[in-house]
C-alpha positions in Angstrom: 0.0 0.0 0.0 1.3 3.4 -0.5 1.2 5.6 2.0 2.5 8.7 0.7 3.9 10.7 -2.1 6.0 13.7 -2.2 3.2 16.0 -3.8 4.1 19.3 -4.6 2.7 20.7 -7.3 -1.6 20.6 -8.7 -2.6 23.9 -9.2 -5.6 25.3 -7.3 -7.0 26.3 -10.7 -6.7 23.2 -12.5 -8.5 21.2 -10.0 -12.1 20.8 -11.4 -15.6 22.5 -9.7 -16.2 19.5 -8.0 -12.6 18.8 -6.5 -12.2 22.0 -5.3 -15.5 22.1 -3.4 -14.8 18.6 -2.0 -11.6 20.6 -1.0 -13.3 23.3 1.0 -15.5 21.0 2.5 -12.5 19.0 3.7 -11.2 21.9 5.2 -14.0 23.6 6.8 -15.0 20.3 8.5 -11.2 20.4 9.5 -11.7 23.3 11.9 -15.7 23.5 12.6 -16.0 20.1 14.2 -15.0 19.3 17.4 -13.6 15.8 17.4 -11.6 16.7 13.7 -10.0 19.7 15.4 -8.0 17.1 17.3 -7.2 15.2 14.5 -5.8 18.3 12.7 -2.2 18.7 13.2 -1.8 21.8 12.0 -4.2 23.2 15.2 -1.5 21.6 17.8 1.9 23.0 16.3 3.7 25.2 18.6 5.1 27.7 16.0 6.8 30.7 16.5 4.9 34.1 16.1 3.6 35.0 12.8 3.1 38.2 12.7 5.9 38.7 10.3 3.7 36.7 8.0 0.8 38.8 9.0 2.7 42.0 8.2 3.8 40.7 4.9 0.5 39.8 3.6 -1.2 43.0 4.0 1.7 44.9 2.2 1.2 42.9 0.0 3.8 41.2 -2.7 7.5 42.1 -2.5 11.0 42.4 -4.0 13.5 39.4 -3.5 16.8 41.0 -2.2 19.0 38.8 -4.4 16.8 38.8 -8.1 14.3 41.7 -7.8 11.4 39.6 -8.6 8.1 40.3 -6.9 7.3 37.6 -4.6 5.0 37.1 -1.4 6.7 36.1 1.7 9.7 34.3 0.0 11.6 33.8 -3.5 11.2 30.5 -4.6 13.9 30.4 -6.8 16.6 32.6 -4.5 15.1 30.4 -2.1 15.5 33.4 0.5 13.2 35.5 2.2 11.3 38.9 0.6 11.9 42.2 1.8 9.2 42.1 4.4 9.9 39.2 5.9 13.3 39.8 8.0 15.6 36.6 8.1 15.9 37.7 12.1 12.2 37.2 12.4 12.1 34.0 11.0 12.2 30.3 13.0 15.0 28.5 12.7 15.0 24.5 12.8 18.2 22.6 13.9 17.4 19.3 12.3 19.4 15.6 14.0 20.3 15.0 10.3 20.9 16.1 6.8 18.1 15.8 4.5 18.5 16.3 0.5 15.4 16.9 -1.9 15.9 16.0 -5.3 13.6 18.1 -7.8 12.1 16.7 -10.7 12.9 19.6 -13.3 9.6 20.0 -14.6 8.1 20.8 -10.9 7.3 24.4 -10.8 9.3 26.6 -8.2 6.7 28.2 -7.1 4.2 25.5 -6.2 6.8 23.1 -4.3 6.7 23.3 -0.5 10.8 21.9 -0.2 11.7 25.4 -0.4 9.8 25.5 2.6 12.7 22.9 4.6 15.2 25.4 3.2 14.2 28.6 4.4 13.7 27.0 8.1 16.3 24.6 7.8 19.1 26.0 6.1 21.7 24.3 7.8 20.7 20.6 7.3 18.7 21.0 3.6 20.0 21.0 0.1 17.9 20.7 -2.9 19.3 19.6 -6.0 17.4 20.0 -9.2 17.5 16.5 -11.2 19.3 14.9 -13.2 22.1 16.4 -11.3 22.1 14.6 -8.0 25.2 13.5 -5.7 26.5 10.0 -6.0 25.3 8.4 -2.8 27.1 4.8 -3.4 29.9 5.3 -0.9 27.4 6.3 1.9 25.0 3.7 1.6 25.5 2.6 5.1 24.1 5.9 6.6 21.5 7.2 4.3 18.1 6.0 3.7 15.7 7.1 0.9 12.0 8.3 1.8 10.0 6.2 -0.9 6.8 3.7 -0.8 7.6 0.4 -2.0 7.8 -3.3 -1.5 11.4 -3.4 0.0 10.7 -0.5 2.2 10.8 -0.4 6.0 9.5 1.4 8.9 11.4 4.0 10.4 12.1 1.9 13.8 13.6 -0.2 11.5 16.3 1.8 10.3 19.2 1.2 12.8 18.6 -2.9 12.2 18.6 -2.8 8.1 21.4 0.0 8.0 23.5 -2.5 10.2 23.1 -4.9 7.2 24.1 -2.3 4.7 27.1 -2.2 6.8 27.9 -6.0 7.0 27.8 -6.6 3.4 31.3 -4.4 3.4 30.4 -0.8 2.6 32.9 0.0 5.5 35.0 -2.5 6.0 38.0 -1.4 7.9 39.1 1.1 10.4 40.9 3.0 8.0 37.9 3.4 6.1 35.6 3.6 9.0 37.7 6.3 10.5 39.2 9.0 8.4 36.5 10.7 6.2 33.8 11.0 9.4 36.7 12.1 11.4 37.1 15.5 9.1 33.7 15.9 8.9 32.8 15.6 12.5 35.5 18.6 13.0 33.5 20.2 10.6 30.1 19.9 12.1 30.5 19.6 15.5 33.9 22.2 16.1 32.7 23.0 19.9 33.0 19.5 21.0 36.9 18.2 20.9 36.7 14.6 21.0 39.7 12.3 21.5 40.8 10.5 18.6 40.8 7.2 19.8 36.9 7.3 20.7 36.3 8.1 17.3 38.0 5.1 15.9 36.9 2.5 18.3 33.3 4.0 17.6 33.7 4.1 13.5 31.7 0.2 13.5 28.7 1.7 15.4 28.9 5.2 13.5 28.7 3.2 10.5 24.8 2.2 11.5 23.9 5.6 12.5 21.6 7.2 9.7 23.1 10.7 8.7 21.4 11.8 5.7 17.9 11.4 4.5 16.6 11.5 1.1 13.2 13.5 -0.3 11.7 13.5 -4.2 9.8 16.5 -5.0 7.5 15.4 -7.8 4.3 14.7 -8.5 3.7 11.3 -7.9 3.4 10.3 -11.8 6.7 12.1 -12.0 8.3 10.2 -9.6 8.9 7.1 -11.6 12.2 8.6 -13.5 14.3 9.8 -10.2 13.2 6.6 -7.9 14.8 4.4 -10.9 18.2 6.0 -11.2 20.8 4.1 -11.2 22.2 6.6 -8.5 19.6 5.8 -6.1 19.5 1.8 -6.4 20.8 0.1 -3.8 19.7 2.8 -0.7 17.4 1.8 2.1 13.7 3.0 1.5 11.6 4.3 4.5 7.8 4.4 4.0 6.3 6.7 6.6 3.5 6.1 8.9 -0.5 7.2 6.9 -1.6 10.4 7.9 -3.8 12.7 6.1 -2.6 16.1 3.9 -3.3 19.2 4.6 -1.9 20.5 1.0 -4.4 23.1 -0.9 -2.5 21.6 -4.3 -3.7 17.9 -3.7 -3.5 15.4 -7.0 -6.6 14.7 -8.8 -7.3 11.3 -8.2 -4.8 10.6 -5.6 -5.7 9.8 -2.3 -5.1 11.9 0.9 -2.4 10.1 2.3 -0.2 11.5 -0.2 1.5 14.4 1.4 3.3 17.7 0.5 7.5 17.2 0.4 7.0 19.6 3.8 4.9 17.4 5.7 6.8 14.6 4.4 9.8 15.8 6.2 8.3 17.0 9.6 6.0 13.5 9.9 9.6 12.2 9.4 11.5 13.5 11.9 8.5 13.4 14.2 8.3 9.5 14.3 12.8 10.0 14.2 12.9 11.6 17.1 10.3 9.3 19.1 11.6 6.1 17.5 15.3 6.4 16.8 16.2 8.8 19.4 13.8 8.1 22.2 13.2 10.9 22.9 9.8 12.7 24.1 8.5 15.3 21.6 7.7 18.5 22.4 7.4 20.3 19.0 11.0 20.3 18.0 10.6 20.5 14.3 7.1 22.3 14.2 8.0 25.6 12.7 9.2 23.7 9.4 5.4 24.0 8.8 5.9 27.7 9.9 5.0 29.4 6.4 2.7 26.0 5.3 0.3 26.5 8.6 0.1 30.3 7.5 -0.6 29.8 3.9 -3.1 26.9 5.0 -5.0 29.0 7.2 -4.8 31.7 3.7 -6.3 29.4 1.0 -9.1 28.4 3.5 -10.0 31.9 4.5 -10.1 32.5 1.0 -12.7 29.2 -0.1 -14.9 30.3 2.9 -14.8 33.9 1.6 -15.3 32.5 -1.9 -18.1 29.9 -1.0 -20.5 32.5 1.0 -20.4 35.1 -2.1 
């Protein structure tokens, strides 16, 4: 069964009479009813203020620093902030791992959510526009591919099937192990000074510890051409837990457990952070739906506004 797909891109006016007033209904019924405002996530998040956002929308539209194109509340191809929306003002997410999102070429800029994990995340997100994706081979033993399929596995999986990735000699001496992580681990973590010698005698177990995590933005018809690159063969696939979108842009036809690359991302690390890290969760990650709760609670105002005139 497939549980999700990386949806990003169905435009609002494309969606027939019918689908968009299924659509509204969907999301009034969301917020009017008592027992569905529990079930909506997007009522629980603990997100920093938006007022910026606020501010922003009545001024309306406005210039991208970088290109000078007229945008509202972020350039989706600068991926940076507008004019009105301060970088200072804006959450920041500190994510326990890298995550990559490869773009199909033909999604349109302006309709995909990823830009979203950049803005917030900018740290720990890089999006590469496809075909022109790193060469993951060498780190198959700590990087994992989010993708419905038959070989994929849950996310309290991970730790077990990356172990095997390990085993079949992706890393298979200390030399190996060692070295690369070494320089990189100076790189991301300066502030901690670790003894050497830890580091080694630790490079089997680091081996099993997921560090990067992979996202397609497509449209779920596009999505055949990236999952079968030769690139990407050979990486563990995660299927997510089903929950319901909340995405304005959903595919005709699709069903609604196919979510936006955004929510994607955030269920992710949600079930990561309970699962892998054991940890509680106290809304870590939920101002990567910062600017998606905002323009949720837009495009709903609007159908309301729309639907009683």
């Amino acid at each position: 069964q497939l549980t999700m797909s990386l949806n990003s891109s169905t435009l609002l006016n494309e969606e027939n009479t019918q689908g968009a007033k299924r659509n509204t209904e969907c999301l009034e019924s969301l917020l009017q009813t008592p027992s569905s405002i529990q079930n909506n996530p997007l009522q629980q998040l603990q997100l920093a203020s938006q007022e910026v956002l606020e501010k922003a929308k009545k001024s309306g539209r406005s210039k991208c620093p970088r290109c000078n194109s007229s945008r509202m509340f972020y350039c989706y191809t600068c991926l940076v902030p507008v004019e009105t929306v301060p970088t200072k003002e804006i959450p920041t997410v500190k994510l326990p791992l890298k995550i990559d999102i490869i773009k199909h070429p033909n999604e349109t800029d302006g309709k995909s959510t990823a830009v979203h994990a950049k803005l917030l995340a900018p740290d720990d997100v890089t999006i590469y526009k496809y075909p022109c994706i790193p060469e993951y081979e060498e780190k198959r033993h700590e990087i994992a591919l989010i993708f419905p399929g038959p070989n994929s596995v849950s996310v309290k999986d991970i730790a077990f099937h990356l172990q095997k990735y390990s085993k079949k000699g992706v890393c298979f001496s200390d030399d190996d192990c060692s070295r690369e992580p070494l320089l990189k681990q100076a790189k991301l973590e300066p502030e901690e000074e670790k003894n050497p010698n830890e580091c080694i005698s630790s490079s089997r177990s680091e081996a099993t510890r997921l560090k990067k995590i992979i996202f397609i933005d497509s449209t779920w018809n596009q999505t055949n051409k990236i999952i079968t690159d030769e690139r990407l063969q050979g990486l563990l696939q995660i299927e997510l837990k089903t929950r319901k979108t909340c995405f304005w842009r959903h595919q005709k036809g699709k069903p609604d457990t196919y979510l936006s690359t955004i929510e994607a991302i955030y269920y992710f690390l949600v079930d990561y952070h309970q699962e892998i890290l054991k940890e509680s969760y106290k809304g870590q990650y939920d101002n990567l739906l910062f600017f998606f709760s905002f323009m949720y609670t837009l495009i709903k105002d609007a159908k309301c506004c729309a639907g009683k005139e």
